[in-house]
C-alpha positions as CSV (number, residue, x, y, z in Angstrom):
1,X,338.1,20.0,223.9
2,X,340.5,22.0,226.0
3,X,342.5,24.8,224.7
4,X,345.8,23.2,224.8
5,X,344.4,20.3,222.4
6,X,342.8,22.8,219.9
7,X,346.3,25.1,219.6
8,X,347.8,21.4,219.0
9,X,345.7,20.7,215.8
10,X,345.6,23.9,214.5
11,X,349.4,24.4,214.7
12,X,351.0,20.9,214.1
13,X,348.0,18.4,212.7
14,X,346.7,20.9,210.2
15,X,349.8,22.1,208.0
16,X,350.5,17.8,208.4
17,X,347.5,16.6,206.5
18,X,347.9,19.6,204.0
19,X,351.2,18.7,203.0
20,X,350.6,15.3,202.7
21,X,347.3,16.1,200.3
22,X,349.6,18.9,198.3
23,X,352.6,16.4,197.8
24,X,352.5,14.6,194.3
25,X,354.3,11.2,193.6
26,X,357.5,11.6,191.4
27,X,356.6,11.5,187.4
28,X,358.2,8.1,185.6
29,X,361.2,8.0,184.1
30,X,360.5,8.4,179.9
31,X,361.0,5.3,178.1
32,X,360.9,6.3,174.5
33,X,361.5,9.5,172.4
34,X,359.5,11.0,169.5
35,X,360.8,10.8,165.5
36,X,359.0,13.9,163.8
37,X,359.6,13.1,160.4
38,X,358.5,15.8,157.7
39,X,358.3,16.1,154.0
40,X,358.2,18.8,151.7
41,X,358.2,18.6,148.3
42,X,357.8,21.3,145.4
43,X,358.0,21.7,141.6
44,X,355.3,19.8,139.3
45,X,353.9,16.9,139.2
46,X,354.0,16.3,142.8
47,X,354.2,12.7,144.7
48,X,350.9,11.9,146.3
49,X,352.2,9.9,149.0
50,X,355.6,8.5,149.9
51,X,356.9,5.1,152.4
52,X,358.6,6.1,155.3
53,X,360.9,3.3,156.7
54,X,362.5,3.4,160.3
55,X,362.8,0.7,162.5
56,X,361.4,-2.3,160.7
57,X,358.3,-0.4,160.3
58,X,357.1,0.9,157.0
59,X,354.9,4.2,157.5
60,X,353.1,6.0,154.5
61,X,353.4,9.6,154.8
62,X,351.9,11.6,152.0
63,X,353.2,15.0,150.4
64,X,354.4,17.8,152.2
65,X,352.9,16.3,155.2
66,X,354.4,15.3,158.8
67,X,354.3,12.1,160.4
68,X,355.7,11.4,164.2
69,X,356.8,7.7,165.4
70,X,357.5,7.0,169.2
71,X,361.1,4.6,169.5
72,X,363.3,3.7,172.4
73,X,366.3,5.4,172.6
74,X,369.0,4.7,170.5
75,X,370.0,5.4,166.9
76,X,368.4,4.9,163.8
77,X,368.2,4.7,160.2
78,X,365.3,6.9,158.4
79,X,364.7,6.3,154.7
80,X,362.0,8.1,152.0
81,X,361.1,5.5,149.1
82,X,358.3,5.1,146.4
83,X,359.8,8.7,145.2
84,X,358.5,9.3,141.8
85,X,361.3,9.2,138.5
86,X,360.5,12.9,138.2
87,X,361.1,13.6,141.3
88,X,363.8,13.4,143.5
89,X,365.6,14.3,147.8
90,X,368.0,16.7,148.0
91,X,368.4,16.1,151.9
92,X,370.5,12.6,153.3
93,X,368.3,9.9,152.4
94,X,368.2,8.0,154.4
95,X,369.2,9.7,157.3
96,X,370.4,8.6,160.9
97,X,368.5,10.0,163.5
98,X,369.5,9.9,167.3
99,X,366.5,9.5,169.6
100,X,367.1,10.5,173.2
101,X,363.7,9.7,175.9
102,X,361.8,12.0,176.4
103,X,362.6,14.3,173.4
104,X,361.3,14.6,169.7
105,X,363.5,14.3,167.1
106,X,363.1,16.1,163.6
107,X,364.1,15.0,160.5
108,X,363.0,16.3,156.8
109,X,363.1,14.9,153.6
110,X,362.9,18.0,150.8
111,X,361.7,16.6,147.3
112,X,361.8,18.5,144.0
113,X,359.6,17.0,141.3
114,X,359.9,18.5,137.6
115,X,357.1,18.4,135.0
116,X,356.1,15.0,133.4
117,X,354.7,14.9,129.9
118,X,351.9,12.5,130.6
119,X,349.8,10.8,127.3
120,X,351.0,13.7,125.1
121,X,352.4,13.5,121.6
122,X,355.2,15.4,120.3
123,X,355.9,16.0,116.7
124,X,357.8,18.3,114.1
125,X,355.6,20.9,112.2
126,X,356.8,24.1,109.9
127,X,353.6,25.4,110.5
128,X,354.9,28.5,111.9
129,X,357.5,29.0,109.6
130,X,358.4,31.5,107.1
131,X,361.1,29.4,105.1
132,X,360.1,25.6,105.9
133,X,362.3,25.7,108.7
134,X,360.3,23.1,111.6
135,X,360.0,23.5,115.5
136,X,358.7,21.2,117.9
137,X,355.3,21.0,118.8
138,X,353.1,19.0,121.8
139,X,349.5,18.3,121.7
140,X,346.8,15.9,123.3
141,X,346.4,12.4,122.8
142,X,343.3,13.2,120.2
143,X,345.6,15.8,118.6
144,X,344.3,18.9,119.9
145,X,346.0,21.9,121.6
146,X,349.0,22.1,119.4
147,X,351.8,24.0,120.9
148,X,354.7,25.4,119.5
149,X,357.7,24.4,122.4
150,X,361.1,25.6,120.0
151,X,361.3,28.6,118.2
152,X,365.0,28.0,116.3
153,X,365.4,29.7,113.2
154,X,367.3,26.6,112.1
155,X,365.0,22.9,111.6
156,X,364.1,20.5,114.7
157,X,363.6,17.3,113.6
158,X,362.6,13.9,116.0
159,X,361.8,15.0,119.4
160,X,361.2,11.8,122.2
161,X,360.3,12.2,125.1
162,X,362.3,10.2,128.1
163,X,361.0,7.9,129.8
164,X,360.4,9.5,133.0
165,X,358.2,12.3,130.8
166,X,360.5,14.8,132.0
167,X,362.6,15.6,128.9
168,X,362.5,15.9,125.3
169,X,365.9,15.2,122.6
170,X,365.7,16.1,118.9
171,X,367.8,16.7,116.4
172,X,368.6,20.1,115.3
173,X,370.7,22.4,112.9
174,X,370.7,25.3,115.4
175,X,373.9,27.5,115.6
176,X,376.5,24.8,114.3
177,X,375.5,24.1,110.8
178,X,375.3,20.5,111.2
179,X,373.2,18.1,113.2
180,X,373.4,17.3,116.8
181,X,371.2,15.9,119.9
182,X,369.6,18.2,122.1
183,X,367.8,17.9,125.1
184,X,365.6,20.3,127.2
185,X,363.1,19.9,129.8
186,X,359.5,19.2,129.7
187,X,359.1,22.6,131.1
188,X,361.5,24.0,127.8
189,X,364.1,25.1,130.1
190,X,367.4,23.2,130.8
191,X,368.1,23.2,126.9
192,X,372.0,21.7,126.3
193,X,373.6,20.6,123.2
194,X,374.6,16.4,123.6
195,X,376.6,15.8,120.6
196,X,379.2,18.1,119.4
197,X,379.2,16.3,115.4
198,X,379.2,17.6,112.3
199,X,376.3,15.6,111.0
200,X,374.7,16.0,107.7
201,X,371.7,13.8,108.5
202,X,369.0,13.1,111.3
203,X,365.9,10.5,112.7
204,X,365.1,8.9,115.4
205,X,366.5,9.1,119.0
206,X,365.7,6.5,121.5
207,X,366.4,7.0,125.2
208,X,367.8,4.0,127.0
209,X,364.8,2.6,129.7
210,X,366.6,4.5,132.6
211,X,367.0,7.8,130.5
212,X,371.1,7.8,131.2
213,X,372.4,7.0,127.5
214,X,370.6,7.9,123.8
215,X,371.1,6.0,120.5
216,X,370.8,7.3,117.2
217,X,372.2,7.9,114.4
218,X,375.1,10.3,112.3
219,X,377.2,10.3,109.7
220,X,379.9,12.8,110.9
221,X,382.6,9.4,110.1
222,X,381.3,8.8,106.8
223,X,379.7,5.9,106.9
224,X,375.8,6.3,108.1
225,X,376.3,4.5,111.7
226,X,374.3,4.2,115.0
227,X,375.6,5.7,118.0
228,X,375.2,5.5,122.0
229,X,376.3,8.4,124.0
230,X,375.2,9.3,127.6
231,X,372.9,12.4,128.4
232,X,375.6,14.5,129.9
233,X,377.4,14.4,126.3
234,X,379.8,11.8,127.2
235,X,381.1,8.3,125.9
236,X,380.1,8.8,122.3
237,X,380.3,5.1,121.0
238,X,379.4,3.6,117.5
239,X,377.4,0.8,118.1
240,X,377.5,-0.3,114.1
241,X,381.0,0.1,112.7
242,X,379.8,-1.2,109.4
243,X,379.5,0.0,105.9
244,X,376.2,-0.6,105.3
245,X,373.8,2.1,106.3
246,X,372.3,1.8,110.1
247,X,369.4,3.7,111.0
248,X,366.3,4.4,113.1
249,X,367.5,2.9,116.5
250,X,365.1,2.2,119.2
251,X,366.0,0.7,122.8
252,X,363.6,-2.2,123.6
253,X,361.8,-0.9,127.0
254,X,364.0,-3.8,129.4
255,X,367.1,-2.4,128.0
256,X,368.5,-5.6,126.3
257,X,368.6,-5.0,122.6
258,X,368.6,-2.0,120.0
259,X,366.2,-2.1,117.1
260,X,367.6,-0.6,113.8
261,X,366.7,-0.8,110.5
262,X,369.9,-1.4,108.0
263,X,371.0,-2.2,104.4
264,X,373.9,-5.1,105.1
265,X,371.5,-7.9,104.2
266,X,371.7,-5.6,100.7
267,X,368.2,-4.5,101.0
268,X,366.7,-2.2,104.1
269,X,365.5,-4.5,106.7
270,X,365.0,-4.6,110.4
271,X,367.8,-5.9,113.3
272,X,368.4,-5.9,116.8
273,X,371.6,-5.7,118.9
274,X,373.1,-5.7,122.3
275,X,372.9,-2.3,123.8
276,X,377.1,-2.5,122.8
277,X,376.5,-3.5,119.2
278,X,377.5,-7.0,119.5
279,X,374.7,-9.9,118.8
280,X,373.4,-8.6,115.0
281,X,370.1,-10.3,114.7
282,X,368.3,-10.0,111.3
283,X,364.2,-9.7,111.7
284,X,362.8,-9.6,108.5
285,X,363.4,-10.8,105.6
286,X,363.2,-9.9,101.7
287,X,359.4,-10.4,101.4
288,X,360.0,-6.5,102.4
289,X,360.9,-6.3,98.8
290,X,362.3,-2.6,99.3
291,X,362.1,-1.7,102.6
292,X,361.3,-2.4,106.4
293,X,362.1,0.8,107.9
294,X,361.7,2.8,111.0
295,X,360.9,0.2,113.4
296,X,358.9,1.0,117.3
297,X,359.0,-1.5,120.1
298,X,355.5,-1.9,121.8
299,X,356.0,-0.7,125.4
300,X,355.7,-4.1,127.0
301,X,358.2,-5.2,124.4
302,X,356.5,-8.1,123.1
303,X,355.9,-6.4,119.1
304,X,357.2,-4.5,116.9
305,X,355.2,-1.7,114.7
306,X,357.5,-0.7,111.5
307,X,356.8,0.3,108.1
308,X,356.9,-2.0,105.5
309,X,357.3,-1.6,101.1
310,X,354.8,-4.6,99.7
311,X,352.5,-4.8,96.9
312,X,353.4,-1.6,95.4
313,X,353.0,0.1,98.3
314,X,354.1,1.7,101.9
315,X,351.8,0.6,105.0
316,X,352.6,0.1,108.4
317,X,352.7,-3.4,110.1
318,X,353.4,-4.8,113.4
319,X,355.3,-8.2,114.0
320,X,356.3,-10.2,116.9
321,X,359.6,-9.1,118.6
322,X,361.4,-12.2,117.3
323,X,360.1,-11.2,113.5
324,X,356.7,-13.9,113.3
325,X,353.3,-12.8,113.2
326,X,353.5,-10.3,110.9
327,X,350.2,-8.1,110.5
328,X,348.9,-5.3,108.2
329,X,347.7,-2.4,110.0
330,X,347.0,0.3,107.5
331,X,345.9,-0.2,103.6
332,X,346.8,3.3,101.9
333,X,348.5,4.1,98.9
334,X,350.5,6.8,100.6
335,X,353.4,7.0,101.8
336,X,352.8,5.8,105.6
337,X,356.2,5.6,107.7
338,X,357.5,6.3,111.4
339,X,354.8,4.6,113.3
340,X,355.0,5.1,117.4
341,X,352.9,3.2,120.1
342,X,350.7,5.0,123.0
343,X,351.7,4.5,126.5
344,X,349.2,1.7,126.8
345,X,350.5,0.3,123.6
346,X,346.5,0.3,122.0
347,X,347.2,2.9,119.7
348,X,349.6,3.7,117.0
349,X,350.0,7.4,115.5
350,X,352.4,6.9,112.0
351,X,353.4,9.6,109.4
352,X,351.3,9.9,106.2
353,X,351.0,12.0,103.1
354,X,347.5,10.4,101.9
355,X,345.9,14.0,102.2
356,X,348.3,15.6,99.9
357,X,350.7,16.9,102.8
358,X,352.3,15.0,105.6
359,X,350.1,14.6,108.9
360,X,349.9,12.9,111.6
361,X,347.5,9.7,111.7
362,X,346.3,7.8,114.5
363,X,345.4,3.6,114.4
364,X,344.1,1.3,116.5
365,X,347.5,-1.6,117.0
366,X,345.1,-4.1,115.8
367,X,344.5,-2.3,112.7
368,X,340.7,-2.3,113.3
369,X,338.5,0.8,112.4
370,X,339.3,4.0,110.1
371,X,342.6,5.5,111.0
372,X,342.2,9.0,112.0
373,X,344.1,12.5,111.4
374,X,345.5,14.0,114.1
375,X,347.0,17.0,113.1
376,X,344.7,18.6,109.7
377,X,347.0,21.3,108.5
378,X,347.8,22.8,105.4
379,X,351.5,22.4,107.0
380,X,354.2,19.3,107.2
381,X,353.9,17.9,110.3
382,X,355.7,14.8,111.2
383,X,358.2,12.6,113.6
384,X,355.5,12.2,115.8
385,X,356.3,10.2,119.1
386,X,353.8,9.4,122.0
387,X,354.7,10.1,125.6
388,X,356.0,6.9,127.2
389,X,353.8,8.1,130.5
390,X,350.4,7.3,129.8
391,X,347.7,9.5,131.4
């Protein structure tokens, strides 16, 4: 090879073929973007797992977790379901997104969950009083644990629990020298007055199935009445208007009718009404020959547990919700009122003095096997409901 044709390759062929080998091809346009979507939730009782839905596609994202989803360009709506009644988003939910190709997109849901009071029972006990006064108290499903929750000088009477396990109402006599509603949080924080009444008697409370209103009942008009009133201590309503005495509501769990106990039949027997008071319906009848009293819906709705006065004598029963099947559940000469189903609606726990001093009893709903104390103390303890969020 002559000289000429060596100075040729080395100068000009060369650098060619190495450019060529160093060049790359042009990347492809992007054709979709990236949805980051994030969720971060605190408190108690935390979700497990949530659905994320964008798109047409439903995504399951669990808690405080991060899940990305790739989409074409354009602009979408995010939403966060299967959220938990005790929890709940503070952020936009749901929440339009803009996805652009080529770039992720972030958005974050931000869930707060408060504490849920799951298979517990709550009662009424002077058992740390000086002077009879009672407090609130919580303990397990086979009674034990008891704890103190209220410390008022004055008497708190009926605690529920909401449906959502996250609150408690009761009555109280606390700083107003009268009765009135109060609610606080399962956590005891968040305590606020409902009712400003001047009441002279209290029982039962019943939270309506999606925990906005409360029934129960007052005398602050003279005549013993039931009353609705939402949570945030507004639209106080009387249900009754009559002048018999009405007492011991209960919301059935779909919402549609009240359960009260009342004298207008001229002996104390059980009703229901619409949740507005119209629609009186009469349940039992006089072979109740002094009372059917303080009446609890089963939680699917179908029966009703109540205390009944037959044969000389105070038990509990349960019925059918139209007032058939009626069926003896306990057989005590005590006094053996304010019966309350479990979550699962298997067991019933009821008020009894059959030891000498009122306690708390537990019964299977069928009324099979020996009904068992729940509570064994020297003090009153009574008003005992069961959390409406089994375990």
């Amino acid at each position: 090879m002559n000289l000429f044709l060596r100075i040729f390759l080395a100068v000009v062929i060369v650098p060619f073929l190495t450019f060529c080998n160093n060049s790359t091809s042009p990347s492809p346009e992007p054709t979709s973007g990236t949805l980051k979507v994030i969720t971060a939730t605190g408190g108690e009782d935390l979700d497990a797992e949530y659905t994320v839905t964008v798109d047409g596609q439903s995504l399951t994202v669990s808690s405080n977790d991060t899940i990305r989803v790739d989409l074409s360009k354009g602009t979408y709506s995010t939403e966060l379901s299967d959220i938990n009644a005790n929890c709940e988003s503070s952020s936009n939910n749901p929440d339009n997104v803009i996805i652009t190709l080529g770039d992720t997109t972030e958005t974050k849901f931000d869930i707060d969950c408060k504490k849920m009071i799951r298979n517990k029972i709550v009662f009424s006990s002077d058992r740390m009083s000086n002077d009879n006064d009672r407090d609130i108290f919580i303990m397990n499903a086979d009674g034990a644990n008891p704890t103190r929750l209220t410390t008022s000088t004055y008497t708190d009477e009926f605690p529920t629990i909401s449906n959502d396990g996250t609150q408690i109402a009761f009555h109280s006599y606390r700083n107003t020298g009268s009765y009135n509603v109060y609610i606080m949080d399962a956590d005891q924080t968040n305590l606020r007055k409902v009712t400003n009444i001047e009441s002279h008697v209290y029982g039962a409370i019943s939270f309506s199935p999606d925990d906005s209103k409360l029934v129960f009942k007052s005398n602050h008009e003279g005549d013993m009445e039931i009353y609705s009133i939402n949570v945030d201590g507004s639209g106080l309503t009387n249900l009754t208007n009559h002048p018999a005495i009405d007492e011991s509501p209960e919301w059935s769990p779909n919402g549609n009718r009240i359960l009260f106990e009342s004298y207008r039949s001229g002996e104390k027997q059980l009703h229901t009404m619409n949740p507005d008071g119209t629609g009186v319906k009469q349940l039992t009848t006089t072979s109740f020959t002094e009372a059917a009293e303080t009446p609890s819906w089963s939680p699917d709705g179908e029966k009703i547990a109540f205390s009944g006065y037959r044969n000389g004598q105070q038990d509990i029963y349960t019925m059918n919700k139209d007032g058939a099947g009626i069926t003896q559940i306990t057989n005590n000469p005590g006094l053996n009122i304010n019966p309350a189903w479990s979550a699962d609606g298997t067991e019933i726990i009821f008020t009894t003095d059959r030891d000498g001093q009122a306690e708390i009893y537990k019964v299977n709903a069928g009324g099979s096997g020996i009904p068992t104390n729940m509570t064994a103390s020297q003090a009153a303890d009574v008003s005992a409901n069961w959390s409406p969020v089994g375990s």
